[in-house]
SEKE-69546 format. One record per residue: residue number from 1; x, y, z of N, C-alpha, C in turn. Coordinates in steps of 0.02 Angstrom, whole numbers, plus 50000, padded with zeros to 5 digits. Layout:
i:n.c1:n.c2:n.c3:ca.c1:ca.c2:ca.c3:c.c1:c.c2:c.c3
NUM:X:Y:Z:X:Y:Z:X:Y:Z
...
//
This chain:
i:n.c1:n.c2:n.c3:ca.c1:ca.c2:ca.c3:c.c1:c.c2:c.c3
1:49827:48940:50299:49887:48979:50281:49922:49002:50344
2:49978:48985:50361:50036:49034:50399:50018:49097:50423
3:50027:49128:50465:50013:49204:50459:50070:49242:50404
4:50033:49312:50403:50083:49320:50350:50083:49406:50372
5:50143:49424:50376:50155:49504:50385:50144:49541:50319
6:50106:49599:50335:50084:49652:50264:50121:49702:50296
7:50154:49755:50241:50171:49816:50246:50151:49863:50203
8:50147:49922:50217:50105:49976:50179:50157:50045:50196
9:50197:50046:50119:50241:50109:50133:50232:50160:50079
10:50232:50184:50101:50211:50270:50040:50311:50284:50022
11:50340:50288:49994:50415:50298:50008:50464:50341:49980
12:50402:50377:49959:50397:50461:49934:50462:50479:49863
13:50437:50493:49810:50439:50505:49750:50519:50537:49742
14:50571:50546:49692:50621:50557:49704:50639:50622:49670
15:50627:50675:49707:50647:50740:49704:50707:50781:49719
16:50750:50821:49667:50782:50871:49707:50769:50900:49749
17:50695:50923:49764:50690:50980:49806:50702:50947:49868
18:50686:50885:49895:50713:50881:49981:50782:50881:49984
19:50832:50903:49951:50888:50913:49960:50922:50840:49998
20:50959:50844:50049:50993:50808:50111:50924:50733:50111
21:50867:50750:50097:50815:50688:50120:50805:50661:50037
22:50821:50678:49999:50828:50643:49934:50804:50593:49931
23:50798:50547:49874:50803:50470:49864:50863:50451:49868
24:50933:50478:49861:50976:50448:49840:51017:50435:49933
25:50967:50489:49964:51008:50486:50044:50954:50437:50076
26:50918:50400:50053:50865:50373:50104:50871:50312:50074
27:50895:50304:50007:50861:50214:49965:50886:50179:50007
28:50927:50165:50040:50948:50105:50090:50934:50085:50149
29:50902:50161:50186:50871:50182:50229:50810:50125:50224
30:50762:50151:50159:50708:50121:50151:50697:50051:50144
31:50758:50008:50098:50757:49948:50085:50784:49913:50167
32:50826:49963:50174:50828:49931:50245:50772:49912:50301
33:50733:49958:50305:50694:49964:50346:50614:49884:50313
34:50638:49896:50259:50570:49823:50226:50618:49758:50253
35:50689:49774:50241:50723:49698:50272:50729:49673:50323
36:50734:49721:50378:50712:49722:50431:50659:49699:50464
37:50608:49722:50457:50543:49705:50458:50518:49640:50430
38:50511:49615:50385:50520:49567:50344:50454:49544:50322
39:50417:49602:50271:50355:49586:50276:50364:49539:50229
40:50296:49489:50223:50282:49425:50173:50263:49458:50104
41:50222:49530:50124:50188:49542:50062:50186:49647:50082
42:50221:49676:50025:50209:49748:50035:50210:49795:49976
43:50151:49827:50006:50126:49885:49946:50176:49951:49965
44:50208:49980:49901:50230:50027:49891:50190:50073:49869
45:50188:50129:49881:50153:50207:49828:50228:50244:49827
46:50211:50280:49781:50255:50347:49750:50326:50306:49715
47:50335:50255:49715:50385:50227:49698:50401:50246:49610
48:50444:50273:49609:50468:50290:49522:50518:50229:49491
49:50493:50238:49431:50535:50161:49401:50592:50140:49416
50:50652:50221:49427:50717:50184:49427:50712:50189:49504
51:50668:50187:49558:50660:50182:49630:50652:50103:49615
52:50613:50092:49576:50566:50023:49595:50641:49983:49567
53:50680:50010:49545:50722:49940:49490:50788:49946:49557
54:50792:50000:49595:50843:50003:49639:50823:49963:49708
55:50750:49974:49701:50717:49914:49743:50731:49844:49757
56:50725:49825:49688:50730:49761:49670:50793:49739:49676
57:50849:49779:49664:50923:49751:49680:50955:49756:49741
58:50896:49799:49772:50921:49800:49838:50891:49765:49897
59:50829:49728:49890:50801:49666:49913:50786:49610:49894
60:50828:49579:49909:50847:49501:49870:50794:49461:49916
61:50761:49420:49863:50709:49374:49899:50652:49399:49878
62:50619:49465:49845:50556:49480:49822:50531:49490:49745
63:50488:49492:49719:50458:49488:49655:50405:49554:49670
64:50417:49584:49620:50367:49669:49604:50318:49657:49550
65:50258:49672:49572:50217:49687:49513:50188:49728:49520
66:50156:49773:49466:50118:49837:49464:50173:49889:49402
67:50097:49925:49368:50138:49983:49319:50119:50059:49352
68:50186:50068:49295:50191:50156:49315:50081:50177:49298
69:50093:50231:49346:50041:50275:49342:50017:50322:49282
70:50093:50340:49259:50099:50378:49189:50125:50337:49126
71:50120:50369:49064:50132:50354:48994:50144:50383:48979
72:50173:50450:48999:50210:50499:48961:50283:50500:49005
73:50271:50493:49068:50349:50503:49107:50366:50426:49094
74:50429:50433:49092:50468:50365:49096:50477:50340:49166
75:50477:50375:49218:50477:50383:49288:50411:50381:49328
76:50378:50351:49284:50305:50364:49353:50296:50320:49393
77:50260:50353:49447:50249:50314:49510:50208:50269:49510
78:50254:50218:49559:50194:50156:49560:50154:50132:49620
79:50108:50085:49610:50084:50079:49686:50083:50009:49688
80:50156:49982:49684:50178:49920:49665:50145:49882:49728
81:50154:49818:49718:50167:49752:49760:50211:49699:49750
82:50246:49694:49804:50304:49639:49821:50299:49585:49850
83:50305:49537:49853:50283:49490:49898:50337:49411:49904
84:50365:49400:49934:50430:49359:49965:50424:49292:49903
85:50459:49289:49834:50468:49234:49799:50479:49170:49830
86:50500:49157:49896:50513:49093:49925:50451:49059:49950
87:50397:49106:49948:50331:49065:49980:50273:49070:49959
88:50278:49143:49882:50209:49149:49829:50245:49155:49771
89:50176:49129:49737:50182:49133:49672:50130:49179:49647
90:50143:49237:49596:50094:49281:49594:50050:49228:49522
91:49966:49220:49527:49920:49162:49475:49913:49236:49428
92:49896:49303:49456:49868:49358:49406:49888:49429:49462
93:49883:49472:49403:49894:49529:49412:49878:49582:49375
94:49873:49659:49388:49850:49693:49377:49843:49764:49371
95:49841:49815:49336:49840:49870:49365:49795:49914:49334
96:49759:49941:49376:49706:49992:49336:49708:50066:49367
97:49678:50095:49340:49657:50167:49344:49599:50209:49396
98:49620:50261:49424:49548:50284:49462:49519:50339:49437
99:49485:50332:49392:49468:50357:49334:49407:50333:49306
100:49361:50370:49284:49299:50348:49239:49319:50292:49191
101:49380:50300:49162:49390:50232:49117:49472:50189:49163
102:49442:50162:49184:49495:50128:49244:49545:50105:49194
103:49531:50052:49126:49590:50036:49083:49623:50063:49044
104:49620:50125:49037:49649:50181:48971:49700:50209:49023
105:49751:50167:49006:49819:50212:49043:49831:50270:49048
106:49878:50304:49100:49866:50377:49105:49813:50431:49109
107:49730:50410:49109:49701:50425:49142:49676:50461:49216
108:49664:50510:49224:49651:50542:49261:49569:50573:49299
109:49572:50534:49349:49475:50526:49354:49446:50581:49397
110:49381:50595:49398:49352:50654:49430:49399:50710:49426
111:49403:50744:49487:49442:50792:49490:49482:50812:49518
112:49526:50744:49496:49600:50732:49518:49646:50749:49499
113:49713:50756:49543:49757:50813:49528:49810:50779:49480
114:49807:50704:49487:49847:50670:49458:49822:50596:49432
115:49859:50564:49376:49832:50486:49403:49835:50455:49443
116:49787:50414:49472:49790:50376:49526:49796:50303:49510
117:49827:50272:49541:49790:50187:49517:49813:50155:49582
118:49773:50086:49547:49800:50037:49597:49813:49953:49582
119:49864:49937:49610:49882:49877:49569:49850:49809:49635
120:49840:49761:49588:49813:49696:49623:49848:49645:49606
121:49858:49587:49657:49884:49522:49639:49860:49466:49675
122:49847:49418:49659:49833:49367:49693:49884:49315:49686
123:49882:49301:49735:49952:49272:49761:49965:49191:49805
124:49965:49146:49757:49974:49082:49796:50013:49055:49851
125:50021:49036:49903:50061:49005:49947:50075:48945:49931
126:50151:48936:49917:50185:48876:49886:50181:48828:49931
127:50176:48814:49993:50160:48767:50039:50101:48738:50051
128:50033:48797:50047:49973:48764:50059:49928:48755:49975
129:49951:48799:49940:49905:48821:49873:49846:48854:49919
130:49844:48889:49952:49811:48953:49978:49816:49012:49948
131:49759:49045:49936:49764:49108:49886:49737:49164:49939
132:49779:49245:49921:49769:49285:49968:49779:49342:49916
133:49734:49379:49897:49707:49428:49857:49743:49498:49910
134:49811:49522:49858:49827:49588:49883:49810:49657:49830
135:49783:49697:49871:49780:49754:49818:49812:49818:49857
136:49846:49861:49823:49862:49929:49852:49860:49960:49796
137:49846:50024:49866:49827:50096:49813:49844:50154:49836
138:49854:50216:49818:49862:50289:49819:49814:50335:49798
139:49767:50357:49844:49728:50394:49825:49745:50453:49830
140:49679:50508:49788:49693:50589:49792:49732:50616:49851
141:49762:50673:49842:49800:50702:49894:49741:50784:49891
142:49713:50790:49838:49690:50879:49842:49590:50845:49834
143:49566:50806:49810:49511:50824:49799:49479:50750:49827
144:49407:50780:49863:49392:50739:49907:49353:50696:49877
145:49308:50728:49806:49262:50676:49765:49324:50640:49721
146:49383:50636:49722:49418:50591:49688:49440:50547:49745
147:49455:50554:49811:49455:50493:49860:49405:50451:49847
148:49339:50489:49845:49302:50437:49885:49285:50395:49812
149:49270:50426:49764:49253:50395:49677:49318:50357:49670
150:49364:50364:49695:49433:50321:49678:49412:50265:49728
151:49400:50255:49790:49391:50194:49813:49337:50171:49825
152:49278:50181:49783:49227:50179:49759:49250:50113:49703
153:49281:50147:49672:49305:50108:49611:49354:50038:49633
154:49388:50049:49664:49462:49999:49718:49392:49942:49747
155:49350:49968:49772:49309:49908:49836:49248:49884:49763
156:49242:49908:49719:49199:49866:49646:49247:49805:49627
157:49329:49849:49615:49367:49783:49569:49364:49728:49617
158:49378:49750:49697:49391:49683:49726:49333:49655:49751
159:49270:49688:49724:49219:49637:49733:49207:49586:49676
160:49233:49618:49611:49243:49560:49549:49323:49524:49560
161:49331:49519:49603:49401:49491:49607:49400:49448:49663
162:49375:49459:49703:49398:49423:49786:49354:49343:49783
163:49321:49321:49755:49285:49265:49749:49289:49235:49821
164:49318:49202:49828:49310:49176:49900:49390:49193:49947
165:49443:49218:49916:49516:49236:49932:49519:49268:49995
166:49535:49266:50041:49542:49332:50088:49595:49373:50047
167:49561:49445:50093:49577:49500:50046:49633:49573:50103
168:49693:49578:50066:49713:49645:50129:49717:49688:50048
169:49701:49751:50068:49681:49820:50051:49731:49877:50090
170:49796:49884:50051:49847:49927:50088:49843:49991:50046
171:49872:50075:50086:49868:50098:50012:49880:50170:50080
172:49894:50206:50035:49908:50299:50078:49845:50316:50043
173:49788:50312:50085:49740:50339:50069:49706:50425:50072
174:49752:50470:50100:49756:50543:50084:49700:50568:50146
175:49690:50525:50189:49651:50547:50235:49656:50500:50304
176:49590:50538:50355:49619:50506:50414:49571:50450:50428
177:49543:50413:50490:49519:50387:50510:49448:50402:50512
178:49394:50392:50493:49332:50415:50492:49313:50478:50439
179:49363:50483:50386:49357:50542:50334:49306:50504:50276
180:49285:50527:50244:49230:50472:50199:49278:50433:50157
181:49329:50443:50115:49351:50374:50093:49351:50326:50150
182:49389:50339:50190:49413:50277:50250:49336:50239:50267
183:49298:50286:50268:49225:50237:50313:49205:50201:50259
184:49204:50228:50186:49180:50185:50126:49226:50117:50130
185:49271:50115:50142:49309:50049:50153:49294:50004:50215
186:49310:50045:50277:49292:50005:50333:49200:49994:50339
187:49208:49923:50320:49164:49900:50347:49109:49884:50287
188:49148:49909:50239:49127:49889:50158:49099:49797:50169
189:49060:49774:50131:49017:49707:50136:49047:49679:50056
190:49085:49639:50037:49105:49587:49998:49043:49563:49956
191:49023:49536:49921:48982:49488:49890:48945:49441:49913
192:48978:49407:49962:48974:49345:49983:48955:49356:50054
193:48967:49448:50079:48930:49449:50120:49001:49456:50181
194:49062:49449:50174:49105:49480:50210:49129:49548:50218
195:49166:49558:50271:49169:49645:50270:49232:49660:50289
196:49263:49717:50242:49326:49736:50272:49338:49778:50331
197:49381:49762:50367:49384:49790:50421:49470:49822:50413
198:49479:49889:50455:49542:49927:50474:49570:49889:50520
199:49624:49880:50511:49666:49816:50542:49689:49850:50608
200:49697:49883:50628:49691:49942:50661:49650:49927:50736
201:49586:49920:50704:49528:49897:50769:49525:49818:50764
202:49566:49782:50746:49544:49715:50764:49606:49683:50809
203:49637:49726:50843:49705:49705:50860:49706:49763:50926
204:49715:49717:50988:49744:49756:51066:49806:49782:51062
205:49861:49760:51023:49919:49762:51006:49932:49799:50951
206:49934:49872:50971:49945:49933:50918:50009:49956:50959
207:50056:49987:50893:50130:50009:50919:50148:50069:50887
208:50176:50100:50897:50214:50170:50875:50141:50221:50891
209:50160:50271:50853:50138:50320:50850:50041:50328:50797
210:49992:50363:50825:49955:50380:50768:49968:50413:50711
211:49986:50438:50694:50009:50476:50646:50071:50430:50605
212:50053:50443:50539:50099:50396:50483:50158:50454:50439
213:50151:50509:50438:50190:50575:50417:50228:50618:50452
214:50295:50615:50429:50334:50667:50440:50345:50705:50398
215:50416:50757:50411:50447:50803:50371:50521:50799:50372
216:50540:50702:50363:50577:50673:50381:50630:50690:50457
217:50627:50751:50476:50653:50748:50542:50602:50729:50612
218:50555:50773:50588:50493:50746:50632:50438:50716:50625
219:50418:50710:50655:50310:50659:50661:50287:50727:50645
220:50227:50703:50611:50176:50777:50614:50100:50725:50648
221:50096:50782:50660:50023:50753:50733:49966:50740:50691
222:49918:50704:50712:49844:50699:50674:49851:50706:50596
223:49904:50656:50557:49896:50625:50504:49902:50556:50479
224:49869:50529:50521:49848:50449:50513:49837:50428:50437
225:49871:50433:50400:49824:50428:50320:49851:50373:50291
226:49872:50308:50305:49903:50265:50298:49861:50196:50318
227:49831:50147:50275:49806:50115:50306:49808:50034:50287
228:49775:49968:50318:49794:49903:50289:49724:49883:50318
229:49680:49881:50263:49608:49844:50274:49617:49765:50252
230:49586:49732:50301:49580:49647:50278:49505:49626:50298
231:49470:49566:50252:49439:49544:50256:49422:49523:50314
232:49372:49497:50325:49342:49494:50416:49367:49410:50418
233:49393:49367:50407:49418:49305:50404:49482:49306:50423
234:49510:49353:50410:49574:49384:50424:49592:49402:50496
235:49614:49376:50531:49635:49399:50636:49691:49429:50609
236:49695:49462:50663:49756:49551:50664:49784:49534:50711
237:49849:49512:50743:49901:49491:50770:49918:49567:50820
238:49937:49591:50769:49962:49673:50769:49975:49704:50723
239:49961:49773:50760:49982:49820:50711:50028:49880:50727
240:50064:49911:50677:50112:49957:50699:50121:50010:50653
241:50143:50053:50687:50155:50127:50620:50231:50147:50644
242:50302:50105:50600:50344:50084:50607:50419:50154:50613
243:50407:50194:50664:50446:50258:50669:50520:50245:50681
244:50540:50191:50648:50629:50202:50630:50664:50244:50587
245:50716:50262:50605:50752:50295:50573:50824:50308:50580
246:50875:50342:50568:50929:50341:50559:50964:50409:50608
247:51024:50425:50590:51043:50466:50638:51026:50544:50599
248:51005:50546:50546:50998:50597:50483:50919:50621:50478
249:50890:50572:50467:50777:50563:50433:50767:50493:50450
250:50686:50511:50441:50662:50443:50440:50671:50418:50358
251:50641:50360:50362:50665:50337:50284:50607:50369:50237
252:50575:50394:50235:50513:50440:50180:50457:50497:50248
253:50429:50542:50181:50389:50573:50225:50323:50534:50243
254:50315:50470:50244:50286:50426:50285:50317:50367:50315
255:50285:50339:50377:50304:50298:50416:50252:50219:50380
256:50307:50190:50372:50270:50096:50338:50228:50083:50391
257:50176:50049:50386:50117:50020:50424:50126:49947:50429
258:50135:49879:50469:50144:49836:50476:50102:49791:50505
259:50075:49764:50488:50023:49707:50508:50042:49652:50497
260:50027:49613:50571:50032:49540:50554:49963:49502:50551
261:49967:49485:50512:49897:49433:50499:49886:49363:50502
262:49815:49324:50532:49824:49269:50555:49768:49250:50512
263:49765:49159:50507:49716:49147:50450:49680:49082:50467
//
């Protein structure tokens, strides 16, 4: 397979309360900033339906899959995946719950503040028929036994899922580098006996800033919580924690994560 660029953007939920940093002052901001970049394949979190449908008209060339989080809001957030129609074809897809019962929609697991989920796709390359298993996710923001039981649950599905696929694992995981979700992932062992690794340490070629959060005018220090795990088959080109922005905010109160990946 080609290398293929992953992005991982959190692109924060669409509220009155940020006033001036809105959704309605940033959506172009944001789509801009994915066109730009031009990832092959990218996980969204916090994305709300009529975000995700303003998405879609506003980046020509991609295909979305993944469902809302909720069943009662018409607006719930997703922790979609996109991935460039000119060079995949999505074979399956998916979305489950982080939750004791992962398939009962709207579900809410341990002692979490909200639903969590996370959506999966596997995804053909129209040139080689190469398959590359994407999953992203959004974990807890308040409770730490729902991180780690939430991707507890995320590194099970894609051990019944990943069969032989290489695998990237994007997602605002609510913590930092060495916090117990993050270590339950890095370095997690596959089935077959492969291991995911933080794309992060497999690459000399790291850019921007540590920290993935602002307060759209500024960086805030020592919040790395943003991450893109890939299978150990997977070479890391580079990686970046992508601090553009405009003359106003950055485009969300997180910064997209960008990896290029080699195969």
């Amino acid at each position: 397979m080609d290398p293929v660029r992953v992005m991982s953007f959190n692109v924060r939920y669409d509220t009155a309360e940020d006033g001036l940093d809105n959704w309605t002052h940033r959506r172009r901001l944001v789509a801009g900033t994915v066109r730009y970049h031009g990832p092959d394949v990218v996980g969204v979190q916090e994305a709300q339906s009529h975000q995700m449908r303003e998405l879609e008209s506003l980046l020509d060339g991609y295909e979305w899959v993944g469902d809302p989080r909720d069943t009662v809001e018409a607006g719930g957030e997703h922790t979609a995946i996109g991935y460039r129609a000119d060079r995949f074809d999505c074979e399956d897809t998916a979305t489950f719950w982080l939750s004791e019962t992962p398939e009962t929609a709207g579900s809410v697991g341990w002692d979490a503040k909200y639903p969590r989920v996370a959506t999966w796709a596997r995804l053909r390359d129209r040139t080689t028929g190469e398959t590359l298993l994407a999953v992203n996710t959004h974990l807890d923001h308040e409770s730490e036994r729902a991180r780690q039981s939430g991707i507890d649950l995320v590194l099970s599905r894609i051990d019944d899922l990943a069969a032989e696929d290489p695998v990237v694992l994007s997602g605002d995981f609510n913590c930092v580098v060495g916090d117990p979700a993050h270590r339950r992932a890095d370095g997690h062992e596959l089935r077959d006996g492969r291991l995911l690794r933080d794309a992060r340490d497999l690459t000399a070629h790291r850019h921007g800033p540590t920290t993935t959060r602002t307060d759209f005018r500024n960086l805030l220090p020592d919040m790395g919580i943003d991450h893109v795990f890939v299978s150990e088959e997977i070479g890391v080109e580079s990686w970046a924690a992508v601090a553009d922005r405009d003359d106003d905010h950055y485009a969300s109160d997180h910064l997209p994560v960008v990896v290029d990946c080699t195969f």
